[in-house]
C-alpha positions as CSV (number, residue, x, y, z in Angstrom):
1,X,-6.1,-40.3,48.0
2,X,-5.1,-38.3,51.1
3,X,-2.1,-37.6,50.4
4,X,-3.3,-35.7,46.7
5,X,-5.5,-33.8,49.0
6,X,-2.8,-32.8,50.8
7,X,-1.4,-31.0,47.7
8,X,-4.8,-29.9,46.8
9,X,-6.2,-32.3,44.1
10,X,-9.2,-33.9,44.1
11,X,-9.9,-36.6,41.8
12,X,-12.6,-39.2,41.1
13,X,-11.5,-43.4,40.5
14,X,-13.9,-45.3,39.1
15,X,-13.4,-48.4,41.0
16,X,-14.3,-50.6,38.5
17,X,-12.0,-51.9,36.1
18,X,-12.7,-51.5,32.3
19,X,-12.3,-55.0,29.7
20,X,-12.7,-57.7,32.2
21,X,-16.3,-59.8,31.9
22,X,-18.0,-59.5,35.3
23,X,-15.1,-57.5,37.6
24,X,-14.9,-56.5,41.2
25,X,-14.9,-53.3,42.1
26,X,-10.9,-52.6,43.3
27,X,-12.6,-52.0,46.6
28,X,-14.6,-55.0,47.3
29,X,-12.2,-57.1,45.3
30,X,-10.0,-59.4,48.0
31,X,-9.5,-62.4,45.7
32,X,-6.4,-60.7,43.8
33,X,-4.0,-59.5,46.6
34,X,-0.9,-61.6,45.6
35,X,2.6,-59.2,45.3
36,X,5.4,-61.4,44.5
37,X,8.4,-58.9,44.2
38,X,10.1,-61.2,41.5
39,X,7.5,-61.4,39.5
40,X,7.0,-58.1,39.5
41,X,10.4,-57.0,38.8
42,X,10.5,-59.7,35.6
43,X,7.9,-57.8,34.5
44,X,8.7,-54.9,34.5
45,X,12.1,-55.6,32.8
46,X,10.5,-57.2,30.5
47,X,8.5,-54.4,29.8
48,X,11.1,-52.2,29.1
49,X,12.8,-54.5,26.8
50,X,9.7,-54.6,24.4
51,X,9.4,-51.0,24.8
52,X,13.4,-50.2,23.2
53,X,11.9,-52.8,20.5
54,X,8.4,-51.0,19.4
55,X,9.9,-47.5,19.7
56,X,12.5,-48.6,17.2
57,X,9.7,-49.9,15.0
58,X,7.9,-46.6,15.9
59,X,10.8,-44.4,14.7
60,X,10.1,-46.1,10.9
61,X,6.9,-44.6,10.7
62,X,6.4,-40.5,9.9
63,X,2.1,-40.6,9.9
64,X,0.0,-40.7,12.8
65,X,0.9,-42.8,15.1
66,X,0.6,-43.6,19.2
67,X,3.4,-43.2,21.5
68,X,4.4,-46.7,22.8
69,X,1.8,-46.4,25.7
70,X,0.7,-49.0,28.6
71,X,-3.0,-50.0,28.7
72,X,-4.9,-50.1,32.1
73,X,-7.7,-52.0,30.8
74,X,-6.3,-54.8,29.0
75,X,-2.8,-54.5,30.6
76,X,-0.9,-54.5,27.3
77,X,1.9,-52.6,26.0
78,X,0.7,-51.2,22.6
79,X,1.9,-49.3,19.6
80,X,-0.2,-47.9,16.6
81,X,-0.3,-46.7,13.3
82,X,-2.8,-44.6,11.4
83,X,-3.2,-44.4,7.8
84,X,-5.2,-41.0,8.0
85,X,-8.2,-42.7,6.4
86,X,-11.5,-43.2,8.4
87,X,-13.1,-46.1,9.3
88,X,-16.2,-47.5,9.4
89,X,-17.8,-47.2,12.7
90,X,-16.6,-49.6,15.2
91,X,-19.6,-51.9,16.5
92,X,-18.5,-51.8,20.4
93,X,-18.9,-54.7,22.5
94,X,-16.0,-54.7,24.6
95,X,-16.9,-55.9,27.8
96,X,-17.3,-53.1,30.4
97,X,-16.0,-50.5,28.0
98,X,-18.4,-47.9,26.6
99,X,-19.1,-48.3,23.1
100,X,-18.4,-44.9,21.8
101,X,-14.7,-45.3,23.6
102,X,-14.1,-48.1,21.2
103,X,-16.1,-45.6,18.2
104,X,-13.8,-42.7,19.2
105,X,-10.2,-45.3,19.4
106,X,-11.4,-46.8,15.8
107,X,-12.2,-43.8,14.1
108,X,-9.4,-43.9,11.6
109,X,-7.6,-47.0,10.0
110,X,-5.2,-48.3,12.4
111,X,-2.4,-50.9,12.4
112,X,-1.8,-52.0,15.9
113,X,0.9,-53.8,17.9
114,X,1.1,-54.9,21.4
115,X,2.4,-57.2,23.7
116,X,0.3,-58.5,26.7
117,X,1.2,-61.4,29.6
118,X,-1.9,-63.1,28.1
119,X,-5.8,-63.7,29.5
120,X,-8.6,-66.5,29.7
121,X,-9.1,-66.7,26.0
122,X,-4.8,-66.8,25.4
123,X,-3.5,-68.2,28.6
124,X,0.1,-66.7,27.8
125,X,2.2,-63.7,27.3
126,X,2.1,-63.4,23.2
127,X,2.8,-60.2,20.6
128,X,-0.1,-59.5,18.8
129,X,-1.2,-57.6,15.3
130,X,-4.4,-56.4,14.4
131,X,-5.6,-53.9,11.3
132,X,-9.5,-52.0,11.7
133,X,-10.7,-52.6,9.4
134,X,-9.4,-55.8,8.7
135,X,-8.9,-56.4,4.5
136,X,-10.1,-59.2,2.6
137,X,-7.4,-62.3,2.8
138,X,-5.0,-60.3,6.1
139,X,-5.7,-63.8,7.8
140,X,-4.5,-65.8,5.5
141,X,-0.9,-63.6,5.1
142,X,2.1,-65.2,5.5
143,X,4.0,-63.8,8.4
144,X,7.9,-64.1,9.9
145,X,8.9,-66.1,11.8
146,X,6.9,-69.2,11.3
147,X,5.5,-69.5,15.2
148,X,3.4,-66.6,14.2
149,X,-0.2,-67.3,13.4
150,X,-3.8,-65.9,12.9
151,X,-5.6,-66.5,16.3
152,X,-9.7,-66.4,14.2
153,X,-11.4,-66.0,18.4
154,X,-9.1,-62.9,19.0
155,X,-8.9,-61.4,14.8
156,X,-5.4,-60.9,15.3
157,X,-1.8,-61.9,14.5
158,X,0.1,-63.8,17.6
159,X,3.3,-64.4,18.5
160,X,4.2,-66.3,21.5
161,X,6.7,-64.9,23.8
162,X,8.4,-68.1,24.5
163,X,9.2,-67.9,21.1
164,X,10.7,-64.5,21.3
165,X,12.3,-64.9,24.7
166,X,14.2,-68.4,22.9
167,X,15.4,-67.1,19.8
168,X,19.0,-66.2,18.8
169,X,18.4,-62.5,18.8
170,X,14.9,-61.5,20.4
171,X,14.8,-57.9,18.8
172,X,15.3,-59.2,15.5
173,X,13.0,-62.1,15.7
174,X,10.2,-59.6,17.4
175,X,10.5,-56.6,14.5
176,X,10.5,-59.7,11.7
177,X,6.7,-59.9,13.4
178,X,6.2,-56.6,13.9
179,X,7.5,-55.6,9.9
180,X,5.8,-58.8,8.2
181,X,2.5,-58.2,10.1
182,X,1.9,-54.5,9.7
183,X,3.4,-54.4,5.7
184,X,0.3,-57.3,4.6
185,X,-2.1,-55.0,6.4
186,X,-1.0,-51.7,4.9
187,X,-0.7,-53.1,1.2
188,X,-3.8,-55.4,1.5
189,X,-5.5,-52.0,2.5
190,X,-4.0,-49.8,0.5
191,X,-2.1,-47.7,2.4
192,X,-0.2,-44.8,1.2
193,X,3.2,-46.6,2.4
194,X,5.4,-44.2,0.2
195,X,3.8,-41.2,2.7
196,X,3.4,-42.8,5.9
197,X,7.0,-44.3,6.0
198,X,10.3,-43.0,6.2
199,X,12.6,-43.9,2.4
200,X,16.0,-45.7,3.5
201,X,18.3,-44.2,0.5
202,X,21.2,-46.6,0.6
């Protein structure tokens, strides 16, 4: 903070962090203090592994859609595509998240993809799919590869990392998720996917 005083900004934290069910101000908060330089540098290779993999599966997409960005709250590494059609209005409920930041983020239809090192309700790192709204039947899709699965407490698609991180070629086993995932929930919507997405002419 000093030291973007020094070049002349001033700027306001909030202190609290955003997702997390009852969190510690950063501040007061002297139970997470742990820097293991490993572990740090694993993940951030990691990181920017995943990140050549959804900017590829970015590239295939010519609507709306998010740069690959890094979330703060939830710590994931998402990507997301819009069909240009709104969406009902998001109920909110997202612990320590104001509800018309989740109305304003689910305005539109959205396909999203992400990867995150995993929390209390998924204890490990996993890719995940999620449509809003979700369509009739999206949870009962079949998906590629077969380690891939509906997760009902989370209302989203999840692949285990493990399984990634194993397989013969983990791009190819990662966009087989990403492709499968997203083309149920853009058909079982009805998405314009002849406008949205770019036409390979062979």
């Amino acid at each position: 903070m000093e030291c973007l005083k020094e070049f002349g900004i001033e700027v306001k934290i909030n202190k609290t962090p955003s997702e997390m069910v009852d969190p510690l101000p950063f501040d007061k908060d002297d139970n997470h203090k742990e820097y293991d330089p490993v572990h740090a540098s694993n993940w951030h290779r990691v990181l920017l592994n995943v990140d050549e993999v959804f900017n590829k599966f970015r590239s295939e997409f010519i609507g709306k859609s998010s740069p690959v960005h890094f979330f703060w709250g939830s710590f994931d590494l998402a990507v997301s595509r819009f069909s240009g059609k709104e969406a009902p209005k998001h109920p909110g409920g997202i612990p320590n998240l104001p509800d018309w930041v989740a109305q304003e983020a689910y305005s539109h239809e959205v396909s999203s993809s992400g990867f995150w090192p995993g929390s209390e309700i998924l204890p490990f790192a996993a890719f995940y799919n999620y449509i809003y709204p979700e369509p009739k039947g999206f949870n009962a899709t079949h998906i590629r590869p077969k380690n891939g699965y509906y997760f009902k407490d989370m209302g989203e698609f999840i692949l285990p990392y493990s399984n990634v991180q194993q397989s013969e070629d983990p791009a190819k086993t990662l966009l087989a998720f990403l492709h499968s995932t997203y083309n149920n929930a853009a058909d079982l919507a009805n998405w314009n996917r002849k406008v949205l997405e770019k036409q390979v002419v062979s």
